[in-house]
C-alpha positions as CSV (number, residue, x, y, z in Angstrom):
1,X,-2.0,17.3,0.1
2,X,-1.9,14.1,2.1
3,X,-3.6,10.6,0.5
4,X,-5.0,7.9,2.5
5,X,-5.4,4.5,0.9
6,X,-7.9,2.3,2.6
7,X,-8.1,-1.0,1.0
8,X,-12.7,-2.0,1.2
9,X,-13.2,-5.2,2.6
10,X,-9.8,-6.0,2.7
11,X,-9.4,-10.3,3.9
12,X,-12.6,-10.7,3.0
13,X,-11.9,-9.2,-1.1
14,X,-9.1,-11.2,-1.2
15,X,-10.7,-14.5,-0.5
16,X,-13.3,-13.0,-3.0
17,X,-10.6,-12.5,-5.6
18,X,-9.0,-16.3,-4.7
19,X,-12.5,-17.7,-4.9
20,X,-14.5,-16.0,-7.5
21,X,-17.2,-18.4,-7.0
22,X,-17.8,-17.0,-3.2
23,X,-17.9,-13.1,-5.2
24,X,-20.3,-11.1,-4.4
25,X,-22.0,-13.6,-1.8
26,X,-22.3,-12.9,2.0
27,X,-19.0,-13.6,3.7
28,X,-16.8,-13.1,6.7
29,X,-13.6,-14.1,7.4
30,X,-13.1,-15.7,10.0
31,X,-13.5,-18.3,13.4
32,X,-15.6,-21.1,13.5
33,X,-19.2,-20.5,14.7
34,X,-19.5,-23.7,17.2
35,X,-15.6,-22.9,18.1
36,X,-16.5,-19.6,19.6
37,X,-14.9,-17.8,16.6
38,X,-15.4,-14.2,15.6
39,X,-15.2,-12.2,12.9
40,X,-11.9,-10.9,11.2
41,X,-13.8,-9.2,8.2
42,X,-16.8,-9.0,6.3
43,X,-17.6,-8.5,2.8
44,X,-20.1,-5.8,1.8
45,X,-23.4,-8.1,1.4
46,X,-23.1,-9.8,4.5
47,X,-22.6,-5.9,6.4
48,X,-26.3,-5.6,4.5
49,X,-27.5,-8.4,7.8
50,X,-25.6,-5.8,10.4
51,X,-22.9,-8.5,10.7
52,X,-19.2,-6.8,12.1
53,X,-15.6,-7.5,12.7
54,X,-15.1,-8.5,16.2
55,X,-18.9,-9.8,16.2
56,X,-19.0,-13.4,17.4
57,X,-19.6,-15.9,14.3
58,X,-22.6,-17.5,15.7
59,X,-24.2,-14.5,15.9
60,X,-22.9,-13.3,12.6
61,X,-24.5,-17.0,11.5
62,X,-27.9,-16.2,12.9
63,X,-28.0,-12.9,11.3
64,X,-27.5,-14.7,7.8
65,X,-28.2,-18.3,7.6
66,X,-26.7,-18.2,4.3
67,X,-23.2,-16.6,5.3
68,X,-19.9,-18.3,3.9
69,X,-17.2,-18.8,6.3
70,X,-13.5,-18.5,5.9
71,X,-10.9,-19.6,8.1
72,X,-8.2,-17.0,7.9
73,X,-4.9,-17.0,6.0
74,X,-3.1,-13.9,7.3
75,X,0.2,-15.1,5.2
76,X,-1.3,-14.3,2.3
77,X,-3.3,-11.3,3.3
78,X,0.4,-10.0,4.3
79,X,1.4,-11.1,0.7
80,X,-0.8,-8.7,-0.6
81,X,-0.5,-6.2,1.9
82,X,3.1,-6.3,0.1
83,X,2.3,-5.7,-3.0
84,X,-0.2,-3.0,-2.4
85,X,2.8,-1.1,-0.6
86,X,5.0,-1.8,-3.6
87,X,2.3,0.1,-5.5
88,X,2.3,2.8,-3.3
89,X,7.0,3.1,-3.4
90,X,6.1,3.5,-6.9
91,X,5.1,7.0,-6.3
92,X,6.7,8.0,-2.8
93,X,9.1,6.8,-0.4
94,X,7.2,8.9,2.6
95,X,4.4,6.3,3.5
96,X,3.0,5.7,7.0
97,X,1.4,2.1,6.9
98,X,-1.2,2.1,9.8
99,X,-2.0,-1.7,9.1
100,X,-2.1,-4.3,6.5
101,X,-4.7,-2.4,4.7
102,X,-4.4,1.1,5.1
103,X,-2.1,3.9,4.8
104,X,-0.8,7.6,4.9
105,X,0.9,8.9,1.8
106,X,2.9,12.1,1.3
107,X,3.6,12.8,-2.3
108,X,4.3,16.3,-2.2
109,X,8.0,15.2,-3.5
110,X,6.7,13.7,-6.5
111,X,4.6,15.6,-7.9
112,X,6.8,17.3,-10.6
113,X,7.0,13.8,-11.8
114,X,3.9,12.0,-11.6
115,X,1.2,14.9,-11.5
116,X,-1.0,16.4,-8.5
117,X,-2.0,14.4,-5.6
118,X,-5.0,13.8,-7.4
119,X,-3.7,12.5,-10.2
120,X,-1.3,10.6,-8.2
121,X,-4.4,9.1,-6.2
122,X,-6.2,8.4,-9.3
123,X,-2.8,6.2,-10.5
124,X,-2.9,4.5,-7.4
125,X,-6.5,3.2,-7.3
126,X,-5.9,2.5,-11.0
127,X,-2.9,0.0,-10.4
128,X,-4.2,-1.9,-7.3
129,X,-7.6,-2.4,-9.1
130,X,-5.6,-3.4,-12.2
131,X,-2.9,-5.3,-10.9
132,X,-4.6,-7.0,-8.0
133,X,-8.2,-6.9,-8.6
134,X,-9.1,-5.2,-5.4
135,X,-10.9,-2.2,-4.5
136,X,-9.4,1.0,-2.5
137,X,-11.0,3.8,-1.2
138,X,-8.8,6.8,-1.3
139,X,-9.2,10.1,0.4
140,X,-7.1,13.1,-0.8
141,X,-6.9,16.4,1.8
142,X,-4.6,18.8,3.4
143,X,-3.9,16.8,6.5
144,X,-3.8,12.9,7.6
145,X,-7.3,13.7,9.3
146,X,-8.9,15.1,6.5
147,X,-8.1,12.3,4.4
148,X,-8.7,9.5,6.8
149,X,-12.6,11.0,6.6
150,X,-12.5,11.5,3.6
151,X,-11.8,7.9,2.6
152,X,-13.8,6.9,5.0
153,X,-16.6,9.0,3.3
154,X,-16.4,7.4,0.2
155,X,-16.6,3.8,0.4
156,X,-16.8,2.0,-0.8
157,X,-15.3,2.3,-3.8
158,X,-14.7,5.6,-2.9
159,X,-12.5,8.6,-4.1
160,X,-12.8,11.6,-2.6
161,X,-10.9,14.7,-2.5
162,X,-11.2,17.9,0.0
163,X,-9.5,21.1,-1.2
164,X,-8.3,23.5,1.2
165,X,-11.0,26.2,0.8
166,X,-14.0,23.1,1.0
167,X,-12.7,22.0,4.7
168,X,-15.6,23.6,6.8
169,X,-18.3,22.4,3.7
170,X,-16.9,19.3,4.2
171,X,-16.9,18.9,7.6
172,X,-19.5,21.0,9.4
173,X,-22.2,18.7,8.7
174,X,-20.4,15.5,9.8
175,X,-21.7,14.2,13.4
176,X,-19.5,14.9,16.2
177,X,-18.5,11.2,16.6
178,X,-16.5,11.7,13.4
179,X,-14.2,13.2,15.6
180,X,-11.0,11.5,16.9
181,X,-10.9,11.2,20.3
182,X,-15.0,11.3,21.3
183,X,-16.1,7.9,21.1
184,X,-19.1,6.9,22.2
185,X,-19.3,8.3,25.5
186,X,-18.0,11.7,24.3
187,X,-20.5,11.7,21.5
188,X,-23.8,10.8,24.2
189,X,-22.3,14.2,26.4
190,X,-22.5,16.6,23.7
191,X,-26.0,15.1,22.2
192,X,-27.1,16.0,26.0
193,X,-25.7,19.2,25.4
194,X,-27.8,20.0,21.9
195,X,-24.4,19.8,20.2
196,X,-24.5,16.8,17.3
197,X,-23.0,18.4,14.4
198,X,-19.1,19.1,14.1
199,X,-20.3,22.3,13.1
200,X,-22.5,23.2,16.1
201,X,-19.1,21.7,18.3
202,X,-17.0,24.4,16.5
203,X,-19.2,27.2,17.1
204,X,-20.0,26.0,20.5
205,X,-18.9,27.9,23.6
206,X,-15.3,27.2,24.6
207,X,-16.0,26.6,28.4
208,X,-19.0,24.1,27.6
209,X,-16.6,22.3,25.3
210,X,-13.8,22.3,27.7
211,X,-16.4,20.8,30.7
212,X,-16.9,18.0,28.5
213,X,-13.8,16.9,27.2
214,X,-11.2,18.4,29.8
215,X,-7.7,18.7,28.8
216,X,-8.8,17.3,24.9
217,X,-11.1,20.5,24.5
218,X,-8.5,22.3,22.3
219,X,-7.2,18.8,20.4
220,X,-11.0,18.4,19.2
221,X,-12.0,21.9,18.6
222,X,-8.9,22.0,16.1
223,X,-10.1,19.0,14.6
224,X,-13.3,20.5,14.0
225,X,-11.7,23.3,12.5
226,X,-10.0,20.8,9.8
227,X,-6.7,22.0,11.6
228,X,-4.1,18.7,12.1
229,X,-0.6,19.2,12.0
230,X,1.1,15.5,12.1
231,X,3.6,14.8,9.4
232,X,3.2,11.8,7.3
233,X,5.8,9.3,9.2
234,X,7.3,6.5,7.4
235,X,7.7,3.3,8.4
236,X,11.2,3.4,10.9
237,X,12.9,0.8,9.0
238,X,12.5,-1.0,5.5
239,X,13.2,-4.6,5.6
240,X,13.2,-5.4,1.5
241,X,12.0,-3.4,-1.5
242,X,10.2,-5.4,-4.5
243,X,8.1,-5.6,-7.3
244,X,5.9,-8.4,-8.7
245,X,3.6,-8.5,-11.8
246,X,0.3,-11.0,-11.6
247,X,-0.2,-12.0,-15.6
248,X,-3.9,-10.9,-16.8
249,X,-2.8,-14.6,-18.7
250,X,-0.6,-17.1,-17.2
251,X,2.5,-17.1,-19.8
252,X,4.2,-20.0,-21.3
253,X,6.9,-18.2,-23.6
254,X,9.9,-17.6,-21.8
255,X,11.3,-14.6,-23.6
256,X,8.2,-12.5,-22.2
257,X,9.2,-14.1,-18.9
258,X,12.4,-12.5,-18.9
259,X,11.5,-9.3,-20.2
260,X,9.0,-9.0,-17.4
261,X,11.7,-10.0,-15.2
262,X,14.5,-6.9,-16.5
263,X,11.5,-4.6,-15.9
264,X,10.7,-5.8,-12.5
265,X,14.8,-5.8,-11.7
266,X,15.0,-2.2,-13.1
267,X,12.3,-0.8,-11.2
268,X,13.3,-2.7,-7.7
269,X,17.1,-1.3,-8.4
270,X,16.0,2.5,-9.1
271,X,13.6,2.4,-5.8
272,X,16.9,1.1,-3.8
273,X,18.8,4.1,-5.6
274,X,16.4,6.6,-4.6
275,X,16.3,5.8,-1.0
276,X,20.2,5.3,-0.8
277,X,20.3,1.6,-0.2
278,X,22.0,-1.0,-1.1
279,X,21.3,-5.1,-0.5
280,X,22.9,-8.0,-0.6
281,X,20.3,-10.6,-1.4
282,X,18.4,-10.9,-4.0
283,X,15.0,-12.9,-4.7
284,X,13.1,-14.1,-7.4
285,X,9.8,-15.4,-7.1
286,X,7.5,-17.0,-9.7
287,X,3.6,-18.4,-9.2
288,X,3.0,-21.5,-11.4
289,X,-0.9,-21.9,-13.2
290,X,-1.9,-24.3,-10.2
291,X,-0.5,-21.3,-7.3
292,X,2.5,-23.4,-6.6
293,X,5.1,-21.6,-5.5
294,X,8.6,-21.4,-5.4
295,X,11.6,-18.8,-4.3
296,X,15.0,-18.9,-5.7
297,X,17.3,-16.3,-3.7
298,X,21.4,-15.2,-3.8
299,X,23.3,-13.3,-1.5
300,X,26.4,-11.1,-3.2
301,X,29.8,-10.8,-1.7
302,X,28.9,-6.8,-1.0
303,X,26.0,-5.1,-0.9
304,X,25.0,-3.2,-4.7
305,X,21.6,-1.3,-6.1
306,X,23.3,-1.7,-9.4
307,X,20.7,-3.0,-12.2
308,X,23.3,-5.2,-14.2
309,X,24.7,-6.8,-11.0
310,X,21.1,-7.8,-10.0
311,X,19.8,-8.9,-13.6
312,X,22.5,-11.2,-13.8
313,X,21.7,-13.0,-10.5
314,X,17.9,-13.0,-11.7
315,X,18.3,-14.0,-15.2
316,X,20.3,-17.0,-13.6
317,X,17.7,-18.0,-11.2
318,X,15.1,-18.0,-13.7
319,X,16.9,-19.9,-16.1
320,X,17.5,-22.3,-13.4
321,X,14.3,-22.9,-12.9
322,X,12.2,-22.5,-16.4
323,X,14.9,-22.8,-19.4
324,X,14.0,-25.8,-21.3
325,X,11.0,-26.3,-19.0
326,X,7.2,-26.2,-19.9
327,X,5.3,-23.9,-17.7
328,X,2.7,-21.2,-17.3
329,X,3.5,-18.9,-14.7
330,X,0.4,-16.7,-13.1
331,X,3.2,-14.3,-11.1
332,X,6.7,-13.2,-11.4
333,X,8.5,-11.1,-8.5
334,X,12.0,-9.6,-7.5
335,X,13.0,-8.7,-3.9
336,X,16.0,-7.4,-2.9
337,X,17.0,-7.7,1.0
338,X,20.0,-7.1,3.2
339,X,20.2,-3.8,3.3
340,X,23.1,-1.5,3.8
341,X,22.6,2.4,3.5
342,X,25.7,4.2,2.7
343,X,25.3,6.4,6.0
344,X,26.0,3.4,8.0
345,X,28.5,1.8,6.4
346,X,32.1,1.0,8.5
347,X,34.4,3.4,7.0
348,X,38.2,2.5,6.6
349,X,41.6,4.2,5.1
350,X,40.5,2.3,1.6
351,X,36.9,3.7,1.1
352,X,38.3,6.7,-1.0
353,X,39.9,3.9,-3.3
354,X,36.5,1.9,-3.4
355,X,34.5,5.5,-4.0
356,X,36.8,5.9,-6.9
357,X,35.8,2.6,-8.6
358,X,32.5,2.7,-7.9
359,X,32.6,6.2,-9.6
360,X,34.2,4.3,-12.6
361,X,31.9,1.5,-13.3
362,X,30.3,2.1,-16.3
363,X,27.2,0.3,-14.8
364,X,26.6,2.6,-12.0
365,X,27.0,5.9,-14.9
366,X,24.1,4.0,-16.5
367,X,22.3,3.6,-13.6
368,X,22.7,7.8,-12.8
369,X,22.0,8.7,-16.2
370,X,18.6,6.6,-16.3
371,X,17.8,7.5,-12.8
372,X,18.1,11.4,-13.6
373,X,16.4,10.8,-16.9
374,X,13.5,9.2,-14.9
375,X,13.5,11.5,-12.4
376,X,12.7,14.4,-15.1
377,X,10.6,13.1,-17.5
378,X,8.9,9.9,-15.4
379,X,9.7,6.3,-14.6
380,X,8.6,4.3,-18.4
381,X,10.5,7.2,-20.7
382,X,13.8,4.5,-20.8
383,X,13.9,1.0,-20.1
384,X,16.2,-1.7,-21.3
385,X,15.7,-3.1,-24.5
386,X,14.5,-6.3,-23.8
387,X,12.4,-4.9,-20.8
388,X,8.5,-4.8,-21.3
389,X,5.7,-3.2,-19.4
390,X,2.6,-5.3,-18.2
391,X,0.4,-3.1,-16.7
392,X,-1.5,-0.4,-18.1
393,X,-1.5,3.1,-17.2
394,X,-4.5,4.8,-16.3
């Protein structure tokens, strides 16, 4: 089963979440109306006045008298963009981003560990609406089409799942636009034609299907079938892995500061394990009570995914920044970049001798142990003792 996550009203919920004030009002983010701006993104209640992304603002203005206008801050909608992906490494490495907002997931892998797809779905939803007060829709199906329409189906809010034997129940009744690759035009031919359910398309005569879409006849009649065979693709290249925790209270005590900090360390150094990377630099960074916000980072003399060697680095940053200090942090994150993956790596006559000591270090036999211990029995059965988890699990 193949997940798609589709974050609802994504720029627009985050300003919400920024600004609770503007919650629940109608908004668009946005261009300036006399500036000949246009809309990015629209909340829910101003899409109740017809108003669109790509409409122009003024007209968006005229629709709603009323409507609240945001310039756009695409830093921090790639911010959170981020941490929504983090979410999403937690349960698989195969993801297929298909923009800031959105994205394929195959968790086949991990099931044995984290439950069904559903369940896994479920979890996901769960930690995004928990963790970053925003809403996804979520579509769960046999294929990446499936699930985009199911998603789609749902919102918002949604959560929708589509077994193998409800494909046809799911989809016959659909209209034929639904369809990738019809569009408008494609979708005005086969209403000519008496065909306007995907049902009537999939039963329709092959040669009248084939006159209107030409070489993409048997591309959509498959679709209509529920029958899509692209693999979930992940992204070709992962820049940095990390993990962040947003208080429910901002958090003036520093011991539950650091704690937070070993779990967040632990978690980024198993992910870097299970995808056979190592990094060089590591990054700590922590979001005061006002949203200042400040990033402390070290680079190592050779790339390591070992959890000691990184909590040292980040227990000295923090304490850098906060020991002795009086403070209440909103956020706390860790980010480790400069990756090496051992494939890659310049070999030379004295890697056998560097194997052996890395097969020595009593760190990196911890690091196994707990990795096939989590790997069994699920990421929060051992932790260091000092570490603490902040989030609740659905």
């Amino acid at each position: 089963m193949i997940i798609h996550v589709d974050m609802d009203a994504f720029y627009a919920s985050v300003e919400e979440r920024e600004n609770p004030e503007i919650r629940g009002k109608p908004l668009i983010v946005g261009g300036h109306p006399d500036k000949r701006g246009v809309v990015s993104a629209a909340n829910y209640p101003a899409r109740q006045f017809g108003i669109h992304s790509a409409m122009p603002s003024a007209l968006a203005v005229r629709k709603c008298p009323d409507l609240l206008i945001v310039h756009p801050r695409h830093r921090l909608y790639r911010e959170v963009s981020q941490q929504i992906a983090d979410i999403f490494w937690r349960y698989t490495p195969i993801i297929e981003p298909l923009s800031l907002d959105e994205a394929f997931l195959d968790c086949s892998g991990s099931e044995k560990l984290y439950g069904d797809s559903i369940r896994i779905g479920e979890k996901i939803k769960s930690d995004i609406a928990n963790e970053l007060e925003l809403i996804a829709s979520v579509g769960i199906a046999p294929n990446k089409f499936l699930a985009k329409l199911a998603s789609d189906q749902g919102k918002p809010d949604g959560f929708t799942v589509v077994m193998k034997d409800q494909v046809q129940d799911f989809l016959d009744p659909l209209p034929v636009d639904r369809l990738w690759g019809i569009g408008k035009v494609g979708s005005a031919r086969f209403k000519s034609s008496g065909i306007r359910t995907v049902k009537e398309l999939r039963l329709a005569d092959s040669g009248v299907v084939r006159n209107l879409l030409g070489q993409n006849s048997t591309k959509i009649h498959n679709l209509a079938c529920g029958i899509d065979d692209r693999k979930v693709t992940p992204d070709s290249e992962v820049k940095s892995i990390s993990q962040e925790t947003t208080f429910a209270q901002n958090v003036s005590d520093y011991s539950a500061i650091e704690s937070t900090a070993i779990y967040l360390t632990e978690s980024v150094c198993y992910r870097l394990r299970k995808a056979d990377l190592e990094g060089r630099v590591i990054k700590v960074k922590i979001r005061f009570e006002d949203f200042h916000t400040i990033s402390r980072s070290q680079t190592l003399e050779g790339p390591s995914n070992l959890t000691q060697t990184f909590w040292k680095i980040v227990r000295s940053l923090i304490a850098e920044e906060l020991r002795g200090q009086s403070f209440k942090i909103r956020l706390i994150g860790v980010e480790v970049s400069g990756f090496v993956s051992d494939p890659d790596q310049q070999t030379s006559i004295f890697d056998h001798l560097q194997q052996d000591n890395k097969s020595a270090n009593p760190s990196r036999s911890v690091d196994s142990l707990t990795d096939e211990i989590r790997n069994r029995f699920g990421r929060d059965v051992i932790q260091l003792g000092r570490s603490v988890r902040q989030r609740k699990d659905p």
